[in-house]
N, C-alpha and C positions, 0 to 999 in steps of 0.2 A: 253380651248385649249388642242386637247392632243398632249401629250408628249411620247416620246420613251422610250421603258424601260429602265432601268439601271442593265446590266447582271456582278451581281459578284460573278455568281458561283466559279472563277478560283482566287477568290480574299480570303482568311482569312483573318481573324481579328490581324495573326500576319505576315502577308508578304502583305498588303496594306489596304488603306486606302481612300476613294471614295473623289474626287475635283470632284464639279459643276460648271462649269463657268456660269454664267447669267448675265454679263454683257456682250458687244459685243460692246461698244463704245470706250474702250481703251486698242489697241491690244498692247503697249509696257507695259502698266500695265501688262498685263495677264503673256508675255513673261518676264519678270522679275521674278513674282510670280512663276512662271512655276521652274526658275532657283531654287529659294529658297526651293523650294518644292522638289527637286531632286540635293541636293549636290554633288560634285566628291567625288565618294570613295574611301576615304581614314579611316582609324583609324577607329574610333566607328564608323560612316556616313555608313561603309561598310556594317553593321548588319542593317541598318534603312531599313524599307518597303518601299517597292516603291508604288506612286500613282496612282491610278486609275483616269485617268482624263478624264472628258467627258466635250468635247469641243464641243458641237453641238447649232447652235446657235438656235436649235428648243428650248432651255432650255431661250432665252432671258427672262429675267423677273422671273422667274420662283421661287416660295416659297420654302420654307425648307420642309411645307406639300406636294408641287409635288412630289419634288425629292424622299422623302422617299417614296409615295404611290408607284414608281416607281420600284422599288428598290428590285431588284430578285435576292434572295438568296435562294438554290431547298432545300428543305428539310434534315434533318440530318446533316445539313453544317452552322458551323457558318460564319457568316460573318462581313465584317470589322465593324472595333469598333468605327469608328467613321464616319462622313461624313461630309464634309464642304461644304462649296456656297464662290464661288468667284463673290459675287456680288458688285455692285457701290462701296460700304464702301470701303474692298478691294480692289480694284481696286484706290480707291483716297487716303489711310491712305499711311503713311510712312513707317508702319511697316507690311502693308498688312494685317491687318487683317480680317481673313474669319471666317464668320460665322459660327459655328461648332455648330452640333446635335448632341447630346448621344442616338445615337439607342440602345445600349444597355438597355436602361429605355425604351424603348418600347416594346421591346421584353420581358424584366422581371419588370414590373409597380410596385411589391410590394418591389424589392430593393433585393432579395433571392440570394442566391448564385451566384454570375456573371461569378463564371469557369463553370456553366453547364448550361449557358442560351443558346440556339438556335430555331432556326426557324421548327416549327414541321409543316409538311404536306402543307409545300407551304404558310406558315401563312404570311397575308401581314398585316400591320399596319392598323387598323381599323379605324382609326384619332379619339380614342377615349382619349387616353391616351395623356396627352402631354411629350416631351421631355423636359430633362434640353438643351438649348440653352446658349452660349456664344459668345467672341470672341478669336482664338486662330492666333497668325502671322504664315505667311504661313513659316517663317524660321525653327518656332518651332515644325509644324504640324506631322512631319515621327515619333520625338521624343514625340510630346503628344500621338498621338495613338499606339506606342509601350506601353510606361507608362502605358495603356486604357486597354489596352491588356492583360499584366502581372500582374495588378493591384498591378501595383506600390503606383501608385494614382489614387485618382476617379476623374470622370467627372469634376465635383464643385471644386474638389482642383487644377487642371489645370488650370481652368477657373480664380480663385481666382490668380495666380501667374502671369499669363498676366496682371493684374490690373497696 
């Protein structure tokens, strides 16, 4: 099936954060997670990145391999540092957990400096390399991809404190 791209040219890695919905069976789920994912601003919440959410149900079904093959970010520009799927799981878990990619391990596979990793010359994920995969709640997502970002903490260690 194809899928529409995913433009996040206007998106960095420290002012958002890419949500793929692919579910489409449970629209009060979605609208819940929706809420968690975008706090009222107040106090710290104020500085959190807002997310990029691609609600199109052309995405129904749709892998963590689609999304990322999708996934336009123009060259010279980094892009957000992480990316989730609001699929079935989330949508049914209590705590909404969405499946989260570390694009950043795609884009730098040997682990090398992760402040000067970027997208050269329009480079799209070749699906050769695999990502680290997890699950992160959508409450805690604006605050794990800042952490992603600043490299507070890595991928793996986010991953590890959802447990």
């Amino acid at each position: 099936m194809d899928r529409p791209a995913i433009d996040a040219s206007d998106h960095s890695e420290f002012d958002a954060f890419v949500v793929v919905r692919t579910d489409f069976d449970r629209p009060q789920a979605w609208a819940a997670i929706q809420r968690e994912l975008d706090p009222p601003m107040n106090g710290a919440a104020a500085h959190m990145p807002d997310p990029l959410l691609v609600d199109d149900p052309a995405w129904a079904g749709a892998s963590w391999e689609e999304v990322i093959a999708t996934l336009s970010v123009p060259s010279g520009q980094e892009g957000p540092s992480v990316v989730l799927l609001a699929d079935s799981i989330a949508m049914t878990s209590d705590k909404h957990q969405l499946l989260a990619v570390d694009i950043r391990r795609l884009l730098d596979p040997e682990g090398g400096d992760e402040e000067d990793v970027e997208l050269e010359d329009d480079e799209d994920w070749d699906g050769l390399e695999t990502p680290f995969v997890g699950k992160i709640s959508a409450r805690q997502a604006a605050s794990a991809a800042v952490n992603i970002a600043l490299g507070n903490l890595n991928f793996e260690e986010l991953i590890e404190a959802e447990v």
